[in-house]
Biopython code that builds the backbone (N, CA, C, O; Angstrom):
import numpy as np
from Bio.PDB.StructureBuilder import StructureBuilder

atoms = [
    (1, "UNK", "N", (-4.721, -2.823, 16.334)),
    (1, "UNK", "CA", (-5.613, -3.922, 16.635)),
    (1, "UNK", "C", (-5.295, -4.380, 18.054)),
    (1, "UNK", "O", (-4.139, -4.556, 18.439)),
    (2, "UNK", "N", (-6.501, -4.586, 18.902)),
    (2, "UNK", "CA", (-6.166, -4.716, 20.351)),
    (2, "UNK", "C", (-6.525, -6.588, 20.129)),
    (2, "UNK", "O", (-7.185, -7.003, 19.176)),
    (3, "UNK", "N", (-6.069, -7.290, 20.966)),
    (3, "UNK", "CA", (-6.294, -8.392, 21.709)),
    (3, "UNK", "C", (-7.634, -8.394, 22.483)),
    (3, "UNK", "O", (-7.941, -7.386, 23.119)),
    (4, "UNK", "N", (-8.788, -9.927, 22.453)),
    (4, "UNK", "CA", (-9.290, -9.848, 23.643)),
    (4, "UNK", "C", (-9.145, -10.759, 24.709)),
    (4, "UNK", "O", (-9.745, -10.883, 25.776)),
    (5, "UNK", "N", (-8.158, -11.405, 24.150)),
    (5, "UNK", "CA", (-7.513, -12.233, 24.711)),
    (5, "UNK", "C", (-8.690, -13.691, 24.999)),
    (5, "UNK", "O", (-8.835, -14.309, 26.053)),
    (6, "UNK", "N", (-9.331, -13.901, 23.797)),
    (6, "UNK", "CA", (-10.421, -14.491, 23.966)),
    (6, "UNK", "C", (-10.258, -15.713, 22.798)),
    (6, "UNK", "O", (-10.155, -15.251, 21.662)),
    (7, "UNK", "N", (-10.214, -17.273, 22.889)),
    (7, "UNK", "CA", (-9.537, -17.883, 21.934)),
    (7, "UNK", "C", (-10.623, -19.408, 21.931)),
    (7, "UNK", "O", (-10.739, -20.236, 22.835)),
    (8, "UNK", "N", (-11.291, -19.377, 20.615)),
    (8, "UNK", "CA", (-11.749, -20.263, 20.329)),
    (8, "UNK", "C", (-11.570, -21.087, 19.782)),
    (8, "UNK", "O", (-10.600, -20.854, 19.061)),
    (9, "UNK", "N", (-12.037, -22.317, 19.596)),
    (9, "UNK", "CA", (-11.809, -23.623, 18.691)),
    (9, "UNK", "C", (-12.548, -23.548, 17.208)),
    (9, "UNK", "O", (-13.755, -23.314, 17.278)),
    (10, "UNK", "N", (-12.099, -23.684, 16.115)),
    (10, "UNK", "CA", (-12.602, -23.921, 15.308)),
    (10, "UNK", "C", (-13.187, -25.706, 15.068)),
    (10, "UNK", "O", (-12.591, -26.764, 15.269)),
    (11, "UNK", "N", (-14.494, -25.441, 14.595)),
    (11, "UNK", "CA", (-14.849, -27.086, 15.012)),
    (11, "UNK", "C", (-14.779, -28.054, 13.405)),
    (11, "UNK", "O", (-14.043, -27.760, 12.464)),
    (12, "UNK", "N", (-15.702, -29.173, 13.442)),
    (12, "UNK", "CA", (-15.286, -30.195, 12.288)),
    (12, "UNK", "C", (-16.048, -29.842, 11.066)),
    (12, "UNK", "O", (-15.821, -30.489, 10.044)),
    (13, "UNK", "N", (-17.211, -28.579, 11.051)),
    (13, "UNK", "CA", (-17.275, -28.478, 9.987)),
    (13, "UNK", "C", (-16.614, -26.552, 9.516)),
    (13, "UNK", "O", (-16.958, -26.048, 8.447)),
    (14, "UNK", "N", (-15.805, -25.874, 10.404)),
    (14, "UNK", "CA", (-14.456, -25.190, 9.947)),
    (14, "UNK", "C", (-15.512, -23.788, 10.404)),
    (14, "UNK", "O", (-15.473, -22.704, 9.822)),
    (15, "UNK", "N", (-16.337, -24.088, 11.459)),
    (15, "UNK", "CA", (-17.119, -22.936, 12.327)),
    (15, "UNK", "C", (-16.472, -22.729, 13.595)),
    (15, "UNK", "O", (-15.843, -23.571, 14.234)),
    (16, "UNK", "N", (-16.780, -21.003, 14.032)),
    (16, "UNK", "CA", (-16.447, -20.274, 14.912)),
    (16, "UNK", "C", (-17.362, -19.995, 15.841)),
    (16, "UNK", "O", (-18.517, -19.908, 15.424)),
    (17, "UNK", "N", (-17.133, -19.784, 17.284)),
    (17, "UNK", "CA", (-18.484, -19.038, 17.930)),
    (17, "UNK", "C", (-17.719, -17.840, 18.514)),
    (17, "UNK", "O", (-16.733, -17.887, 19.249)),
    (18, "UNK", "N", (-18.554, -16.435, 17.907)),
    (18, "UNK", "CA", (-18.247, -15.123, 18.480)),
    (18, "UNK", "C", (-18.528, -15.107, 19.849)),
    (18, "UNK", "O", (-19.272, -16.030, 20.180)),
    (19, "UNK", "N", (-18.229, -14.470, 20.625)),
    (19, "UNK", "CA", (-18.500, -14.650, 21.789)),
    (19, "UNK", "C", (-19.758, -13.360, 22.064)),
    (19, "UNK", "O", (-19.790, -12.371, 21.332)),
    (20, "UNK", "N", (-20.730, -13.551, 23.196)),
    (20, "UNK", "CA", (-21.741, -12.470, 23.432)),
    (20, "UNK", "C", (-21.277, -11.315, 23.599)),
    (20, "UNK", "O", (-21.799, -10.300, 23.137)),
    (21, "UNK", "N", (-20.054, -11.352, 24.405)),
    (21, "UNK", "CA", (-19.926, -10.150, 24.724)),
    (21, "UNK", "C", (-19.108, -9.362, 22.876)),
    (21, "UNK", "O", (-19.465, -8.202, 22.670)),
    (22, "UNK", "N", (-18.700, -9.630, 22.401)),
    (22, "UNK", "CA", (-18.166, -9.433, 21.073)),
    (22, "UNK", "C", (-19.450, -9.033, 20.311)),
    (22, "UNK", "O", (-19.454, -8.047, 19.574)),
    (23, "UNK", "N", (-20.510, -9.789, 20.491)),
    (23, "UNK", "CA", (-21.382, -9.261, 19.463)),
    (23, "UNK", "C", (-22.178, -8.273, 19.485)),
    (23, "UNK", "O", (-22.660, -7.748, 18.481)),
    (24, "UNK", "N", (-22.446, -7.834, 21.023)),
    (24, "UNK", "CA", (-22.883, -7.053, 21.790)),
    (24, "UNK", "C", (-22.307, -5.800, 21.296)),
    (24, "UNK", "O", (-22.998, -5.066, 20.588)),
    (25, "UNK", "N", (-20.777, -5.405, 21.689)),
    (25, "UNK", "CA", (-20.358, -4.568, 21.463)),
    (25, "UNK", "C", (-20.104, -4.027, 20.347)),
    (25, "UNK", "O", (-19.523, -2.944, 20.291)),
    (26, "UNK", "N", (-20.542, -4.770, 19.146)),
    (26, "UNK", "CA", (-20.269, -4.410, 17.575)),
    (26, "UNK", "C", (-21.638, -4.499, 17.385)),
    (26, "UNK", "O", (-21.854, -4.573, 16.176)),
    (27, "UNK", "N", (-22.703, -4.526, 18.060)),
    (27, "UNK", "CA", (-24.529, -5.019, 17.513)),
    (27, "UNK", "C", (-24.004, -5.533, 16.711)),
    (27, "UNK", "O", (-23.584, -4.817, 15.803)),
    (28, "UNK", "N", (-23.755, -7.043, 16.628)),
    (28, "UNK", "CA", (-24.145, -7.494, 15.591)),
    (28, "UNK", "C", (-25.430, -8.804, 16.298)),
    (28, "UNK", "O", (-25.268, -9.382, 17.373)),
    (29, "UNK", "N", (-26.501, -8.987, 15.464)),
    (29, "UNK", "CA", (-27.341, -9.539, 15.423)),
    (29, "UNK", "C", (-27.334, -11.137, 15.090)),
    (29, "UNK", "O", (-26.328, -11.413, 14.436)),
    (30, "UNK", "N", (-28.188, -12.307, 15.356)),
    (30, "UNK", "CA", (-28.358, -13.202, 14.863)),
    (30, "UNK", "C", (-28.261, -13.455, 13.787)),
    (30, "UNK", "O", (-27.369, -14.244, 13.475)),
    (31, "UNK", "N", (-28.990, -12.992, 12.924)),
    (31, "UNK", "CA", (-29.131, -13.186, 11.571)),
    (31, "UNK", "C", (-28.033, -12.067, 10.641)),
    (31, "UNK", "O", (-27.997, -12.126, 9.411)),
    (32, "UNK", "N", (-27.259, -11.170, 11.361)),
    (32, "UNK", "CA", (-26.640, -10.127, 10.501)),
    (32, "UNK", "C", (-25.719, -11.019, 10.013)),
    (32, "UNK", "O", (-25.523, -12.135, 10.495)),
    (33, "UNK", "N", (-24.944, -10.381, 8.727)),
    (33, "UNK", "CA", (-23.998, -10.676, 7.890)),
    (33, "UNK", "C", (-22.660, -10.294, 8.156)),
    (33, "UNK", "O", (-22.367, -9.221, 8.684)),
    (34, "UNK", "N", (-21.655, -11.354, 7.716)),
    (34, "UNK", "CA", (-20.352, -10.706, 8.474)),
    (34, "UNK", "C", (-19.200, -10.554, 7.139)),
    (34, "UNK", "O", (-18.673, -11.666, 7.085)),
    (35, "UNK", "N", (-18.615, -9.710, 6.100)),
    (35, "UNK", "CA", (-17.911, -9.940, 5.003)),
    (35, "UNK", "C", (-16.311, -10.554, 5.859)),
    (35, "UNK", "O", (-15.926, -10.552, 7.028)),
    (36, "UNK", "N", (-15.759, -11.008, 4.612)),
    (36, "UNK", "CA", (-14.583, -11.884, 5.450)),
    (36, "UNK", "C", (-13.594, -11.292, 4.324)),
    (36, "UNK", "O", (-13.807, -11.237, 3.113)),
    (37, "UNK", "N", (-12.327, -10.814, 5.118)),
    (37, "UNK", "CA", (-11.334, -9.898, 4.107)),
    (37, "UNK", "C", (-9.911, -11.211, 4.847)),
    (37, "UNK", "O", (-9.893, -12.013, 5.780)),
    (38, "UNK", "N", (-9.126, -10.862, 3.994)),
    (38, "UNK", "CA", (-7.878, -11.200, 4.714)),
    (38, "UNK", "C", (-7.191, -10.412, 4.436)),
    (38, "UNK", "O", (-7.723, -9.717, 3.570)),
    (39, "UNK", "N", (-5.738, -9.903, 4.808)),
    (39, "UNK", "CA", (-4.901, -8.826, 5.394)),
    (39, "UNK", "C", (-3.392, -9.842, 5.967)),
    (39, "UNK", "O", (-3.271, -10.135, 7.156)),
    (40, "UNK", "N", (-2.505, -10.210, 5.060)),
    (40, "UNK", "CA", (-1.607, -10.567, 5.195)),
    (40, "UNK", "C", (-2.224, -12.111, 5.817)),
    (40, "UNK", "O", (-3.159, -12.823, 5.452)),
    (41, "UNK", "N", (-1.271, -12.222, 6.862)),
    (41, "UNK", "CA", (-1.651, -13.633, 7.879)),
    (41, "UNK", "C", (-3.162, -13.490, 8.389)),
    (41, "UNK", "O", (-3.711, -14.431, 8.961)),
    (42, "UNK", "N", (-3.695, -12.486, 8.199)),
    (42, "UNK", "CA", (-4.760, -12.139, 8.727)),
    (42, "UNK", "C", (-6.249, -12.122, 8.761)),
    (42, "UNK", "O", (-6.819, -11.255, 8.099)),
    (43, "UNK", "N", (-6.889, -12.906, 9.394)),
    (43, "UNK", "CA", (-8.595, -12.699, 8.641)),
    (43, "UNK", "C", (-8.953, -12.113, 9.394)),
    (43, "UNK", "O", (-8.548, -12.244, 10.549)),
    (44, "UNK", "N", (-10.126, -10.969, 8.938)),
    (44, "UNK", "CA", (-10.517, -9.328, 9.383)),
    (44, "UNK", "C", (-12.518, -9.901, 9.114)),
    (44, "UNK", "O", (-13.124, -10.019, 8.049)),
    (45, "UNK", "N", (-12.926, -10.089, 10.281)),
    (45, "UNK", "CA", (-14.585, -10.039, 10.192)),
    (45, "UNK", "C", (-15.033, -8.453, 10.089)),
    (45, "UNK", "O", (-14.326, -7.614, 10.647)),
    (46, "UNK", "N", (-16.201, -8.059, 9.377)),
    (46, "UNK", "CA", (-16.707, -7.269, 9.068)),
    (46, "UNK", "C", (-18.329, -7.040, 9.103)),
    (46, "UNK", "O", (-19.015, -7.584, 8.238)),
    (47, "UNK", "N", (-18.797, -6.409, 9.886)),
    (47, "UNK", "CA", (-20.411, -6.249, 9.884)),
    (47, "UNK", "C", (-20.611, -5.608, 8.247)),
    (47, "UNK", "O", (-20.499, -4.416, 7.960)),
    (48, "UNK", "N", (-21.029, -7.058, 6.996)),
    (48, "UNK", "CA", (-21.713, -6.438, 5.788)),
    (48, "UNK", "C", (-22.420, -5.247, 5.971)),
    (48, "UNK", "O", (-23.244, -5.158, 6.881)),
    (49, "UNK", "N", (-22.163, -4.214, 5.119)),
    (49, "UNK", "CA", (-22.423, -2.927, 4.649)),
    (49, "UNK", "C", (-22.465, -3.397, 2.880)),
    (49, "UNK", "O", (-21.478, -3.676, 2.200)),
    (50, "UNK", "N", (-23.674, -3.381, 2.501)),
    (50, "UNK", "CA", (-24.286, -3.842, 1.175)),
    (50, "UNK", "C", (-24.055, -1.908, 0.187)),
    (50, "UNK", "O", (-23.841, -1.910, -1.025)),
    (51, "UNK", "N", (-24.118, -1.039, 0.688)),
    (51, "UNK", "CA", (-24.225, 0.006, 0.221)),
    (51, "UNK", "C", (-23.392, 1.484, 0.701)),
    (51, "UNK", "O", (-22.773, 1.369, 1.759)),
    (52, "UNK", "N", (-23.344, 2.418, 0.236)),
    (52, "UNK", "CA", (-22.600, 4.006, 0.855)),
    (52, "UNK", "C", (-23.107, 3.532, 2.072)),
    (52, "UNK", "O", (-24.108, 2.829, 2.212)),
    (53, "UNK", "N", (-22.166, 4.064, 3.167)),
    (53, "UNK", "CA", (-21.815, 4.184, 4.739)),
    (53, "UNK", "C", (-22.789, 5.518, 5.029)),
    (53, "UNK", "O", (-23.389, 5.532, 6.103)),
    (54, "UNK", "N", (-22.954, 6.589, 4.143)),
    (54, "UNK", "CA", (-23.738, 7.899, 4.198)),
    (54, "UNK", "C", (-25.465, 7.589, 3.933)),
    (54, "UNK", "O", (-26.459, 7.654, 4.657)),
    (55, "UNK", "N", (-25.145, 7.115, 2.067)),
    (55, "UNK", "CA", (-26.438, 7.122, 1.708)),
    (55, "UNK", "C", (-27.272, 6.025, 1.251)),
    (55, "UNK", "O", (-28.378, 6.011, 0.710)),
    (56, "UNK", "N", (-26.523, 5.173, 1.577)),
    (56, "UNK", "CA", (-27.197, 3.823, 1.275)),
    (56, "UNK", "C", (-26.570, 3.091, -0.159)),
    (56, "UNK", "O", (-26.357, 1.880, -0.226)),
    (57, "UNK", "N", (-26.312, 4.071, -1.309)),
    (57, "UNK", "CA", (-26.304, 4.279, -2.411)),
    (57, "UNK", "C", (-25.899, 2.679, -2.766)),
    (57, "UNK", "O", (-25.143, 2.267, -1.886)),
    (58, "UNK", "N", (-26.204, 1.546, -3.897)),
    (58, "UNK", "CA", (-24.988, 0.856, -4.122)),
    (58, "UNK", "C", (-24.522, 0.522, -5.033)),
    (58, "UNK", "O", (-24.331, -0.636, -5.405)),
    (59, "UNK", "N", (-24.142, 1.948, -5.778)),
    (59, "UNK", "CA", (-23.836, 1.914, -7.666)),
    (59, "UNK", "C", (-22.343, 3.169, -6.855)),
    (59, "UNK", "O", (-22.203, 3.969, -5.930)),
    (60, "UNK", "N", (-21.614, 2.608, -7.919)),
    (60, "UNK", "CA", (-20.093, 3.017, -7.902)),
    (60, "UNK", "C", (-19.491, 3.533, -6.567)),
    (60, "UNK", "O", (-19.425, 4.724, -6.262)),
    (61, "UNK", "N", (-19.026, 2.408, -5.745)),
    (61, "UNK", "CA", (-18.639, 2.583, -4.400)),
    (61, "UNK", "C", (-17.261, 2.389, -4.606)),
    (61, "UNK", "O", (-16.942, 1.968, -5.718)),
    (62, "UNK", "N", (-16.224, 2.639, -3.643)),
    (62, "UNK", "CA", (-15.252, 2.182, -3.482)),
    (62, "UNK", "C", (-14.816, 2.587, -1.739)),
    (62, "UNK", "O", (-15.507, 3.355, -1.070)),
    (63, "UNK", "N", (-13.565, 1.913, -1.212)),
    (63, "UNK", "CA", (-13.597, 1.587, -0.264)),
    (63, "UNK", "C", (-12.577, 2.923, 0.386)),
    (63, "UNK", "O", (-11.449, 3.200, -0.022)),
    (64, "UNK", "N", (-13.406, 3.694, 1.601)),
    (64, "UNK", "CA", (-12.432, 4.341, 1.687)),
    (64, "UNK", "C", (-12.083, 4.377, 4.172)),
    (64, "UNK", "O", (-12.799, 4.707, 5.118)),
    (65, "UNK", "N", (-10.901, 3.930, 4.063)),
    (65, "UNK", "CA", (-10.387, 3.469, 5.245)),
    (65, "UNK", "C", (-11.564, 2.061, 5.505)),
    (65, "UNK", "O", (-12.309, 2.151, 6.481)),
    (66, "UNK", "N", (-11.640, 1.147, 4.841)),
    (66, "UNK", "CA", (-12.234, -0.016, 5.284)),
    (66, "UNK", "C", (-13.718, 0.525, 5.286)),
    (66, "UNK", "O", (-14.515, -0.345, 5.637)),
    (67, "UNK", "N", (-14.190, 1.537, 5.034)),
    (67, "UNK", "CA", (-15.706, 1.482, 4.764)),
    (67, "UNK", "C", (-16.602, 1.767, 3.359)),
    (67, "UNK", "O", (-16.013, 2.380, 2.469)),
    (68, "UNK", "N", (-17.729, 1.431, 3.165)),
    (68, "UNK", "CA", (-18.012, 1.750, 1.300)),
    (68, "UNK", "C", (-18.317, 3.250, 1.587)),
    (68, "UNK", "O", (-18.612, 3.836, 2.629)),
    (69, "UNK", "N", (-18.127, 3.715, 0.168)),
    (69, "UNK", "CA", (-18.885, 5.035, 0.242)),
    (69, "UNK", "C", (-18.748, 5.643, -0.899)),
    (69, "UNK", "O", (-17.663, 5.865, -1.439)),
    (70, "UNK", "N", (-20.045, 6.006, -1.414)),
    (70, "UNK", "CA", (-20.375, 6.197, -3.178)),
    (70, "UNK", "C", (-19.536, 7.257, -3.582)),
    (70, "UNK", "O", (-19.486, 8.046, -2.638)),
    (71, "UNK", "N", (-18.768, 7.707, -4.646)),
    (71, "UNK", "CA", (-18.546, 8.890, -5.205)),
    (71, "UNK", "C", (-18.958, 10.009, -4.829)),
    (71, "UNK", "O", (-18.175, 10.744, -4.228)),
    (72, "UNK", "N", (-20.590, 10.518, -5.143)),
    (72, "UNK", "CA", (-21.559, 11.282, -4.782)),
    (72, "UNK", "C", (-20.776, 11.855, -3.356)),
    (72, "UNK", "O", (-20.116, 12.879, -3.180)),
    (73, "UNK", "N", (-21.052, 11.015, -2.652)),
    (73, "UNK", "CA", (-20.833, 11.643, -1.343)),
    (73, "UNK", "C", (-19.499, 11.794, -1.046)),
    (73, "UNK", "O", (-19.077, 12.769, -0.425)),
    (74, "UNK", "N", (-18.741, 10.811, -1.485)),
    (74, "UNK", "CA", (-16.648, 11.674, -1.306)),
    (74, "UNK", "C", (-17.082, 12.862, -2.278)),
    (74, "UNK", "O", (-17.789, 13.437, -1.450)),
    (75, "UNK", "N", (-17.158, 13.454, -3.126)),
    (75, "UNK", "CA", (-17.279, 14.066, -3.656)),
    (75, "UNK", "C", (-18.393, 15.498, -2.625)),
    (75, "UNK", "O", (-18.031, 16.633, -2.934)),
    (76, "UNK", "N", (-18.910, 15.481, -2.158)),
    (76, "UNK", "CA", (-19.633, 16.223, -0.632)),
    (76, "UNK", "C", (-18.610, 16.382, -0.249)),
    (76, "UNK", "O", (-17.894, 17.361, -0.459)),
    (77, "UNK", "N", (-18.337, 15.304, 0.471)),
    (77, "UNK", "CA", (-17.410, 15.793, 1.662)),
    (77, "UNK", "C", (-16.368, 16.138, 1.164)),
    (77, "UNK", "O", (-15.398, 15.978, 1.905)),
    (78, "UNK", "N", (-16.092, 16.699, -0.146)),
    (78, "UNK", "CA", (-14.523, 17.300, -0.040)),
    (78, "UNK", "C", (-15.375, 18.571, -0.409)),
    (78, "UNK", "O", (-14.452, 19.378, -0.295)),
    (79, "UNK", "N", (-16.018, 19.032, -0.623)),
    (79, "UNK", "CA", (-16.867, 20.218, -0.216)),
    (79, "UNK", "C", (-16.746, 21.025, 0.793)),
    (79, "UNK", "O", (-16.506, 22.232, 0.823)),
    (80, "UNK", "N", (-16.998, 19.995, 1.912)),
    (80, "UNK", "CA", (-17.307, 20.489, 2.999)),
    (80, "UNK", "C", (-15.821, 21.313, 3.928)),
    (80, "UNK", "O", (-15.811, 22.027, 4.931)),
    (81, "UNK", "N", (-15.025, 20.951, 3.296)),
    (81, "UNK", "CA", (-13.692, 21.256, 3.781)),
    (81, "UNK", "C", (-13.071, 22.955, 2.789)),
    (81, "UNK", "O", (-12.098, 23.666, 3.038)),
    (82, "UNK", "N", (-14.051, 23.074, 1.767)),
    (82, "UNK", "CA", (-13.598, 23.844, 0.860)),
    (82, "UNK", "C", (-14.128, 25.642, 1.875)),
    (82, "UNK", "O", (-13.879, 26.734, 1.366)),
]
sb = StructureBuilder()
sb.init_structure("model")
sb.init_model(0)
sb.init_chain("A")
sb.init_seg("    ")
for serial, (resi, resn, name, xyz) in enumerate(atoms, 1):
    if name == "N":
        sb.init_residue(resn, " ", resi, " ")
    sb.init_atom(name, np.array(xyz, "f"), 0.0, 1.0, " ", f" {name:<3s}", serial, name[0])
structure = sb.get_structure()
């Protein structure tokens, strides 16, 4: 995890402002969704992914290196290595 050395105030009702250039570089949008994980001391923002990272899918996912992705398709891609 890099630094951007970029440090905001949280205000009185317990809101953040991303900065442009941050949102820019992740597209994230006005209206997009952000999931909120924590990780030890840590809170981890996330551009929501509602479904598979491949196929959209969003029946029996599980998480693989921090992204969703259905059975169906882990199940492909260990194929693809065969």
């Amino acid at each position: 995890m890099k630094s951007t050395g970029i440090v905001r105030p949280i205000d009185d009702l317990g809101r953040i402002v991303l900065p442009i250039e941050i949102r820019k570089n992740l597209n994230l949008g006005s209206r997009d969704s952000l999931e909120i994980f924590i990780d030890g001391n840590r809170i981890v923002l996330q551009k929501y992914q509602p479904g598979c990272l491949f196929c959209g899918n969003a029946d029996d996912l599980c998480f693989y290196k921090g992204k969703l992705v259905c059975r169906e398709c882990i199940e492909a891609l260990g194929k693809v290595h065969n």
